[in-house]
N, CA, C and O atoms as CSV, one atom per row, in Angstrom:
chain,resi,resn,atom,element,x,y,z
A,1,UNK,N,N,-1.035,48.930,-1.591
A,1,UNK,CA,C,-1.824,49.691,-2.537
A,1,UNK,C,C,-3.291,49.255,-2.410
A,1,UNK,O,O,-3.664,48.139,-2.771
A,2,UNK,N,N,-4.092,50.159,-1.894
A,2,UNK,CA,C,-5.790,50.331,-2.123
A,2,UNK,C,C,-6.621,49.897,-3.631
A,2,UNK,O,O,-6.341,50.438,-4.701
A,3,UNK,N,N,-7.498,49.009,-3.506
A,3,UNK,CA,C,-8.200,49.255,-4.963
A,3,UNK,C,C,-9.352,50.252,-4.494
A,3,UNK,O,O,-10.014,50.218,-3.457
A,4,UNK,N,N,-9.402,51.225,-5.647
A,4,UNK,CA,C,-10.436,51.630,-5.354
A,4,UNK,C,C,-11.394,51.508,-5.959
A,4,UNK,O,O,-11.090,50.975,-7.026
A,5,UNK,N,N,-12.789,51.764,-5.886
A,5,UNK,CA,C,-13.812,51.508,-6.461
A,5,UNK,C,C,-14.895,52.179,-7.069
A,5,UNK,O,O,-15.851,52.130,-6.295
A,6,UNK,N,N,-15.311,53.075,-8.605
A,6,UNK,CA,C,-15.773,53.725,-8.579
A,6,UNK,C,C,-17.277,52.994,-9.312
A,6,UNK,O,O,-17.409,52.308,-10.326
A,7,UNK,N,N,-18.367,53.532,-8.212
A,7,UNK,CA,C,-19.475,52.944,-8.739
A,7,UNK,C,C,-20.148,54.131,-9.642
A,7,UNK,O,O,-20.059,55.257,-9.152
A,8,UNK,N,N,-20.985,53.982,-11.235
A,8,UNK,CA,C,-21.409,55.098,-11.686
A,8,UNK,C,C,-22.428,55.430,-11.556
A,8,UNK,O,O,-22.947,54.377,-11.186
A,9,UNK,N,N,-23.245,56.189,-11.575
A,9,UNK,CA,C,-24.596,56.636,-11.550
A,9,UNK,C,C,-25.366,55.865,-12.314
A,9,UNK,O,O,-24.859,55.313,-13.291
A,10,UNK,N,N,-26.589,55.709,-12.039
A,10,UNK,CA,C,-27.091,54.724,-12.856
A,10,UNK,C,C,-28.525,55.558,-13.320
A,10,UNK,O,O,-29.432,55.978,-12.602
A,11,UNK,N,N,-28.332,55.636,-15.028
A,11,UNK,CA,C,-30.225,56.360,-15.072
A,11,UNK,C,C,-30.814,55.732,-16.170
A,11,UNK,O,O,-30.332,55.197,-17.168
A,12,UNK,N,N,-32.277,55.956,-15.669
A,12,UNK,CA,C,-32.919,55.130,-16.819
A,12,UNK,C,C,-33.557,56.538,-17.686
A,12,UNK,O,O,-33.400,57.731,-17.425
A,13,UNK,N,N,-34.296,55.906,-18.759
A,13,UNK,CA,C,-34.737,56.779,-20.096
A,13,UNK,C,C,-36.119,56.094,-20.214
A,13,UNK,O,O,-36.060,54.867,-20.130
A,14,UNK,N,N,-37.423,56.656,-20.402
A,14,UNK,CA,C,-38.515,56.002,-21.161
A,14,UNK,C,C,-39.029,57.474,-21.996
A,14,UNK,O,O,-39.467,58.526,-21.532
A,15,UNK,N,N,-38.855,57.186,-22.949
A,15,UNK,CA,C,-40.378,58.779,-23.675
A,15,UNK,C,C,-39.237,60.082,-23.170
A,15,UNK,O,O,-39.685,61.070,-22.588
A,16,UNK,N,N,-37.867,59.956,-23.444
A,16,UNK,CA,C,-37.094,61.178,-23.624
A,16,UNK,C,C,-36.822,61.702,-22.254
A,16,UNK,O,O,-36.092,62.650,-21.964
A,17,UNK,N,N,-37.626,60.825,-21.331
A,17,UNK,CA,C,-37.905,61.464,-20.016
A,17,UNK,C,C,-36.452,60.397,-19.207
A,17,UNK,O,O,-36.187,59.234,-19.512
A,18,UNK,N,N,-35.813,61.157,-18.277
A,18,UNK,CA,C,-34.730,60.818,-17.463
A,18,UNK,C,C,-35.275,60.228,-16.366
A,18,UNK,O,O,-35.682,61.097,-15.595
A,19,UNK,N,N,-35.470,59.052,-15.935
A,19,UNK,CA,C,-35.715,58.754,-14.296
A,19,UNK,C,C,-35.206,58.123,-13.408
A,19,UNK,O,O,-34.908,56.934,-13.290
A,20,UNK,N,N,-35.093,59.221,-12.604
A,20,UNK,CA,C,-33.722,58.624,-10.769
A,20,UNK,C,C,-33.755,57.293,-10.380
A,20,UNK,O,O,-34.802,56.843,-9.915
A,21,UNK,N,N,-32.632,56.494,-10.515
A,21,UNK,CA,C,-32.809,55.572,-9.966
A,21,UNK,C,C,-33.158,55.400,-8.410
A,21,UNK,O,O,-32.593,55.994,-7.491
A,22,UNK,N,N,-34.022,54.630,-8.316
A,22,UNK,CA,C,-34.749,54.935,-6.873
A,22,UNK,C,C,-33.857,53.801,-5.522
A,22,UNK,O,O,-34.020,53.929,-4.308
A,23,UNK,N,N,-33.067,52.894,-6.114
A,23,UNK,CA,C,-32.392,52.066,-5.008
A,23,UNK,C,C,-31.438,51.055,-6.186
A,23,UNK,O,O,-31.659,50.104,-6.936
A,24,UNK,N,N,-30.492,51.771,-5.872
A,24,UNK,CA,C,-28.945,51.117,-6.259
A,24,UNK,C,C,-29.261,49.514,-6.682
A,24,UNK,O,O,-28.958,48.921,-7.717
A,25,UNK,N,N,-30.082,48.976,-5.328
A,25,UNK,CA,C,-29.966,47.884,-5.303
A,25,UNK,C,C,-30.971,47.072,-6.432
A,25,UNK,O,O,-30.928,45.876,-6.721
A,26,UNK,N,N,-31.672,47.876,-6.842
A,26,UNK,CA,C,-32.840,46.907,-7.273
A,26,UNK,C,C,-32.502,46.927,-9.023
A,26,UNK,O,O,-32.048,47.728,-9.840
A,27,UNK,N,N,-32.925,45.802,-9.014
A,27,UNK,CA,C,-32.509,45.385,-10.525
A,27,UNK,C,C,-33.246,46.354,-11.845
A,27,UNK,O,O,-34.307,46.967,-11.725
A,28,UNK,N,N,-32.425,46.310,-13.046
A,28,UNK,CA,C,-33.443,47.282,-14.200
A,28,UNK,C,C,-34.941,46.752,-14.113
A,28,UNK,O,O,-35.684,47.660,-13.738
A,29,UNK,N,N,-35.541,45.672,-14.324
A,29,UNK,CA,C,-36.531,44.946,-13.789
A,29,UNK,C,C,-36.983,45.435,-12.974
A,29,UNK,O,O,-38.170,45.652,-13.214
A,30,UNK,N,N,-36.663,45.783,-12.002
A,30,UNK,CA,C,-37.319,45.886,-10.182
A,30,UNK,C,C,-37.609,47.710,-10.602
A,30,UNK,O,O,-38.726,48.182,-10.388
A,31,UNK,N,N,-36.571,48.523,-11.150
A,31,UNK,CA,C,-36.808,49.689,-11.543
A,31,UNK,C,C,-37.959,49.598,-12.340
A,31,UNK,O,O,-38.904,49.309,-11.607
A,32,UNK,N,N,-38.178,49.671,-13.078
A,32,UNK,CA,C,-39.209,49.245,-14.620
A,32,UNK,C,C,-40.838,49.172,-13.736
A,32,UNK,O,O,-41.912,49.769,-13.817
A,33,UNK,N,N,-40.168,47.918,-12.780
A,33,UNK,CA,C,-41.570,47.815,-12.024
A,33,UNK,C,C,-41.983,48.655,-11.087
A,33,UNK,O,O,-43.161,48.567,-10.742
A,34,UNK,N,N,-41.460,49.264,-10.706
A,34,UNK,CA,C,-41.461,50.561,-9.506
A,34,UNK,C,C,-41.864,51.859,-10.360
A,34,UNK,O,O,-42.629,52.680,-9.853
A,35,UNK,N,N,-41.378,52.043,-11.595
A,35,UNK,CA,C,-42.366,53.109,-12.003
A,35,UNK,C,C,-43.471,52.818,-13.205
A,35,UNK,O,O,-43.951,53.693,-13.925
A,36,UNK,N,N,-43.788,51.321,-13.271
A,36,UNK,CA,C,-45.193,50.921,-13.421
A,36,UNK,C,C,-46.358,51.956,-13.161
A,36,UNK,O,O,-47.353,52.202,-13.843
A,37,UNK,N,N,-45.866,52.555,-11.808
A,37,UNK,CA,C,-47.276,52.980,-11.159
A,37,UNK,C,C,-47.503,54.272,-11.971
A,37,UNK,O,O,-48.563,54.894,-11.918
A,38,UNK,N,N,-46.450,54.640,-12.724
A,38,UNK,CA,C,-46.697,56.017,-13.140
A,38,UNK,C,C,-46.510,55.973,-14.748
A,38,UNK,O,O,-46.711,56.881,-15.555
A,39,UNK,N,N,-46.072,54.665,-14.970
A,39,UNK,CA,C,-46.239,54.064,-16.719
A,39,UNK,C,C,-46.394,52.929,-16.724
A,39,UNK,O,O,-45.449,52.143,-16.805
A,40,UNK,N,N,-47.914,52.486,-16.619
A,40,UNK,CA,C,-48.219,50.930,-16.857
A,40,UNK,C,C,-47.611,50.197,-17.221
A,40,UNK,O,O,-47.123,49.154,-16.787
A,41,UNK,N,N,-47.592,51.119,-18.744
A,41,UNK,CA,C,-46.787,49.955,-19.849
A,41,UNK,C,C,-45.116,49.800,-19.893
A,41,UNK,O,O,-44.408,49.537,-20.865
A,42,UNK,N,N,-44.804,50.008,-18.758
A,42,UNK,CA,C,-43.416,49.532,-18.343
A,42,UNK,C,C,-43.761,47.966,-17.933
A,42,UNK,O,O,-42.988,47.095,-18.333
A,43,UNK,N,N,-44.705,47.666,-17.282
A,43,UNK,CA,C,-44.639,46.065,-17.189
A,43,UNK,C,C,-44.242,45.081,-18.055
A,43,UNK,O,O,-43.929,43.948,-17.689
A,44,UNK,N,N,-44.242,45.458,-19.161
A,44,UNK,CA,C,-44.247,44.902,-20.620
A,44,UNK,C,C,-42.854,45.555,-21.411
A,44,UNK,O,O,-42.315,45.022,-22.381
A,45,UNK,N,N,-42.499,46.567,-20.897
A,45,UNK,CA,C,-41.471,47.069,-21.877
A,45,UNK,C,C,-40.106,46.066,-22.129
A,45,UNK,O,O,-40.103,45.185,-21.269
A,46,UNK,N,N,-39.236,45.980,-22.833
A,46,UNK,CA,C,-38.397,45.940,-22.876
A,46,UNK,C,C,-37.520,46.300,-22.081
A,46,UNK,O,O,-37.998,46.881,-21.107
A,47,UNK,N,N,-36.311,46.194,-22.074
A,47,UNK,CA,C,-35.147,47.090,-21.325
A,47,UNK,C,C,-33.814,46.443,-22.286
A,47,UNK,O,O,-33.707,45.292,-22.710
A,48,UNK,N,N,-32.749,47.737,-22.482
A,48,UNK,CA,C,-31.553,48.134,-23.075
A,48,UNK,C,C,-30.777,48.515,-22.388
A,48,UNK,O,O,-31.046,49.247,-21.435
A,49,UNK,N,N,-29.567,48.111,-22.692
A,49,UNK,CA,C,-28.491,48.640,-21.725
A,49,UNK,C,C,-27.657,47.633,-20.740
A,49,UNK,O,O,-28.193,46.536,-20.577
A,50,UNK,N,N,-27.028,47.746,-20.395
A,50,UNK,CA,C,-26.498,48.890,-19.728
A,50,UNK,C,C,-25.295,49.310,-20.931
A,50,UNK,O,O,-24.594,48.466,-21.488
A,51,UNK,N,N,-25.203,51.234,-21.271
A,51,UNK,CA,C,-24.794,51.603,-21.889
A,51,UNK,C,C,-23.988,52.606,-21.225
A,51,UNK,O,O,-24.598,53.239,-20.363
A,52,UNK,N,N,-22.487,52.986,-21.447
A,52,UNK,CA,C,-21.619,53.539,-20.732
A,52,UNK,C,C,-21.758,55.172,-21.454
A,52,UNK,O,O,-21.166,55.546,-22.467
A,53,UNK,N,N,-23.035,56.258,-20.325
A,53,UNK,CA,C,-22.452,57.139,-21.880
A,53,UNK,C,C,-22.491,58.820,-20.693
A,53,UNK,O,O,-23.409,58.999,-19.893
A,54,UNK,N,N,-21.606,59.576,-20.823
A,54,UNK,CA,C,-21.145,60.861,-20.110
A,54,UNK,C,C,-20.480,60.057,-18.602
A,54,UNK,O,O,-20.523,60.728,-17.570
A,55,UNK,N,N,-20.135,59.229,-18.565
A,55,UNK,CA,C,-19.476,58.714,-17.239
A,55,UNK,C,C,-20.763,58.248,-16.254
A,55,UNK,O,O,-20.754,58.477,-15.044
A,56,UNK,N,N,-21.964,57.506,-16.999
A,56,UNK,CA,C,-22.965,56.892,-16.307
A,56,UNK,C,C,-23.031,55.683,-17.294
A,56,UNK,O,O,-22.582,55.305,-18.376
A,57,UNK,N,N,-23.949,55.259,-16.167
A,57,UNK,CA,C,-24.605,53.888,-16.857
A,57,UNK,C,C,-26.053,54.200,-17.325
A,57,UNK,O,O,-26.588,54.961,-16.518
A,58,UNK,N,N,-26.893,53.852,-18.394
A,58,UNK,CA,C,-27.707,54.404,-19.052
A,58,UNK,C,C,-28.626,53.155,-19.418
A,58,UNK,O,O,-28.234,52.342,-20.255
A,59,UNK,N,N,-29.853,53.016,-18.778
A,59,UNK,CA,C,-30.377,51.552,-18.989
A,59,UNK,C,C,-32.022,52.291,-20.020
A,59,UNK,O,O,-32.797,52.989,-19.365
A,60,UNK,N,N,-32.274,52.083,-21.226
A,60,UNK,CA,C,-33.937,52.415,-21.865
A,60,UNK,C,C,-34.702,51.499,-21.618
A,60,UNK,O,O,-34.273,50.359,-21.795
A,61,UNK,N,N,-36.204,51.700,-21.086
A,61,UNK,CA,C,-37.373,51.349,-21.115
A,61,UNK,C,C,-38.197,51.164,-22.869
A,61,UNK,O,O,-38.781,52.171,-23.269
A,62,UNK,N,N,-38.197,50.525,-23.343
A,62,UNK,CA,C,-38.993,50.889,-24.979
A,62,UNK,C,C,-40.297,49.941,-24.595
A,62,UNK,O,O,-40.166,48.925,-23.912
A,63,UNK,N,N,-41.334,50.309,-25.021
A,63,UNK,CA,C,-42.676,50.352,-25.145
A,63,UNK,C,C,-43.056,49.106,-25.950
A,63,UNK,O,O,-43.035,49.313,-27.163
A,64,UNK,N,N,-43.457,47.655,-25.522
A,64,UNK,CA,C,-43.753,46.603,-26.407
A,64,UNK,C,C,-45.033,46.738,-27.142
A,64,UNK,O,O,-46.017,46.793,-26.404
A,65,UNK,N,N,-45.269,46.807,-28.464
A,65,UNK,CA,C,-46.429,47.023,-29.050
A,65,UNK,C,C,-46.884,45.574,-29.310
A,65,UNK,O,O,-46.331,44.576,-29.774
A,66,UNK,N,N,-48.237,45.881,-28.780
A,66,UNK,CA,C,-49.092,44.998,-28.476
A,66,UNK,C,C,-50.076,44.308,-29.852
A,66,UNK,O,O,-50.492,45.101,-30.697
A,67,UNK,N,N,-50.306,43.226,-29.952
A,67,UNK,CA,C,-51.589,43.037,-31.295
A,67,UNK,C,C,-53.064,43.272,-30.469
A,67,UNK,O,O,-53.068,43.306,-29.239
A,68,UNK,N,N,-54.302,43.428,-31.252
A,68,UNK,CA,C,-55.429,42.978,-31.007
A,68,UNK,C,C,-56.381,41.526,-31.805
A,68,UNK,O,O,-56.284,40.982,-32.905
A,69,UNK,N,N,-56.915,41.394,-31.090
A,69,UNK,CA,C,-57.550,39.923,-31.780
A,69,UNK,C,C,-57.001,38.648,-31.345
A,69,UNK,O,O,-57.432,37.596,-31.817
C-alpha cells in the first residue's frame, strides 16, 4: 500500500487582496518579503496562520501600527 500525499495550495491575504504564492518553497516570511516591493509595510507586518479553510492553507499579512515620537 502507497502513502499518498496531498500537498494544499497555499494563499496569502493582505487588504482583502488574495496573493499567489510565488515558490512553495519559501517561507510565510520569505513570501511577506517578496511582496515588500509592492507593500512596504509587509516588512513589519505580522503574519497568521496557517489556517485550513475551502481545502487550502490560508496564511494573513496584518499591518503593524507604528507610534511617532
Amino acid at each position: 500500500m502507497a502513502l499518498q500525499v496531498n500537498i494544499k495550495e497555499r494563499v496569502f491575504k493582505y487588504k482583502n487582496e488574495e496573493l499567489v504564492d510565488p515558490d512553495r518553497n519559501m517561507t510565510p516570511f520569505e513570501v511577506a518579503k517578496f511582496y515588500s516591493a509592492r507593500f512596504p509595510e509587509l516588512i513589519n507586518a505580522t503574519i497568521e496562520g496557517p489556517k485550513a479553510v475551502d481545502g487550502k492553507v490560508e496564511y494573513s499579512f496584518d499591518k503593524v501600527a507604528g507610534t511617532k515620537g
